[in-house]
C-alpha positions as CSV (number, residue, x, y, z in Angstrom):
1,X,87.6,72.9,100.5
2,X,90.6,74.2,98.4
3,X,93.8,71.6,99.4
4,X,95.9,74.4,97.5
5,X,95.1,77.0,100.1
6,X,98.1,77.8,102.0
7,X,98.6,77.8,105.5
8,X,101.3,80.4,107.0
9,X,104.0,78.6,109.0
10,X,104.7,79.4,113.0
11,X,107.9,81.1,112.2
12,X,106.3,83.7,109.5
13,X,103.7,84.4,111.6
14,X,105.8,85.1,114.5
15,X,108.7,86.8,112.2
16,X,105.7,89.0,111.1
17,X,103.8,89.7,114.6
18,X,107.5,90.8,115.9
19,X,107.7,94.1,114.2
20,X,103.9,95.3,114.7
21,X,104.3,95.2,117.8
22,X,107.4,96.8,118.5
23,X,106.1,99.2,115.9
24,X,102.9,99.8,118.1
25,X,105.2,100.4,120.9
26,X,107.3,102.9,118.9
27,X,104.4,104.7,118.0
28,X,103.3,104.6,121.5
29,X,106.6,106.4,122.6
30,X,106.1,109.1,120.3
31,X,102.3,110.3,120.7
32,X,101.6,108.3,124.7
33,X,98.9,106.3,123.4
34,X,98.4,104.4,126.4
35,X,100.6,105.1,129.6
36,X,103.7,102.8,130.0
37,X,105.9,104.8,132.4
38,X,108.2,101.6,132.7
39,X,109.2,101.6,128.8
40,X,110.1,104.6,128.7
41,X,113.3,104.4,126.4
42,X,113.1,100.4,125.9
43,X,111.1,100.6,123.1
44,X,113.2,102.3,120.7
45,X,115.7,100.4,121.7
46,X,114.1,96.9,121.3
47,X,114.2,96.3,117.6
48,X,118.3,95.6,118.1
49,X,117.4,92.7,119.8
50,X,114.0,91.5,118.2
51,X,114.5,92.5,114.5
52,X,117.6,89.7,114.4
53,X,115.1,87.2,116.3
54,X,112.5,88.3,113.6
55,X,114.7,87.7,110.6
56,X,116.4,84.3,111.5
57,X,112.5,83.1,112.5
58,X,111.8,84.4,108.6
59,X,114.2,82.8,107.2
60,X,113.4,79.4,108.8
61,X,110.6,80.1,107.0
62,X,111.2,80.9,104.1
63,X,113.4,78.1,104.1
64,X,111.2,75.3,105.0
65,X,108.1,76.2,103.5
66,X,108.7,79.0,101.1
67,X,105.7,81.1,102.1
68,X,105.5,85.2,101.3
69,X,104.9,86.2,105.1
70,X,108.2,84.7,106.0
71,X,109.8,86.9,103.4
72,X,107.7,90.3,104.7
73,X,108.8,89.3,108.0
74,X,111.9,89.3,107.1
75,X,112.3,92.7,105.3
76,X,109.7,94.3,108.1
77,X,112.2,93.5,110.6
78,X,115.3,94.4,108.6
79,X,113.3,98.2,108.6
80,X,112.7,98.0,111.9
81,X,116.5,97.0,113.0
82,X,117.6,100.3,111.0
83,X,114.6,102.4,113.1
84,X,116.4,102.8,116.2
85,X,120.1,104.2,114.7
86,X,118.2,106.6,112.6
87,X,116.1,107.9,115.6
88,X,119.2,108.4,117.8
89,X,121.8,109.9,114.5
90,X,118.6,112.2,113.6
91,X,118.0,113.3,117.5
92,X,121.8,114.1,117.8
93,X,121.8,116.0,114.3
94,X,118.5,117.9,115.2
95,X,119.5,118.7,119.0
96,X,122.8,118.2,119.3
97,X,125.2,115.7,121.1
């Protein structure tokens, strides 16, 4: 067995699982993948709460074991925080306020 294999910590691996699946969810909203009449609009709006979740779990991370999922989960979520203020300034540029 290689002992220089590394292992990814708890925090990448959650800092990384955080944005696919709100980005599953996202994607759901746009072409109804699978019905979830409940989440209607709570999935665009759930990255401003789990993207700064995401990032501080990356960079606990990062900081503790200096692995490279901690750092994609960290600029995964920074994407996805930005996803839900471009959505809503392109919908009000596109259709009006």
């Amino acid at each position: 067995m290689d002992t220089t294999a590394r292992k990814w910590s708890l925090p990448s691996v959650i800092s990384l699982a955080i944005p696919i699946v709100v980005t599953i969810l996202i994607i759901n909203v746009f072409f109804g993948l699978f019905p979830l009449p409940k989440l209607q609009g709570l999935s665009v709006m759930f990255p401003i709460f789990s993207s700064p979740l995401g990032i501080i779990l990356g960079f606990i991370g990062l900081r503790k074991y200096k692995d490279k999922a901690s750092l994609w989960g960290i600029i995964a979520n920074g994407v996805l925080g930005v996803v839900p203020f471009a959505y809503w300034t392109l919908g009000v540029l596109i259709w009006g306020p």
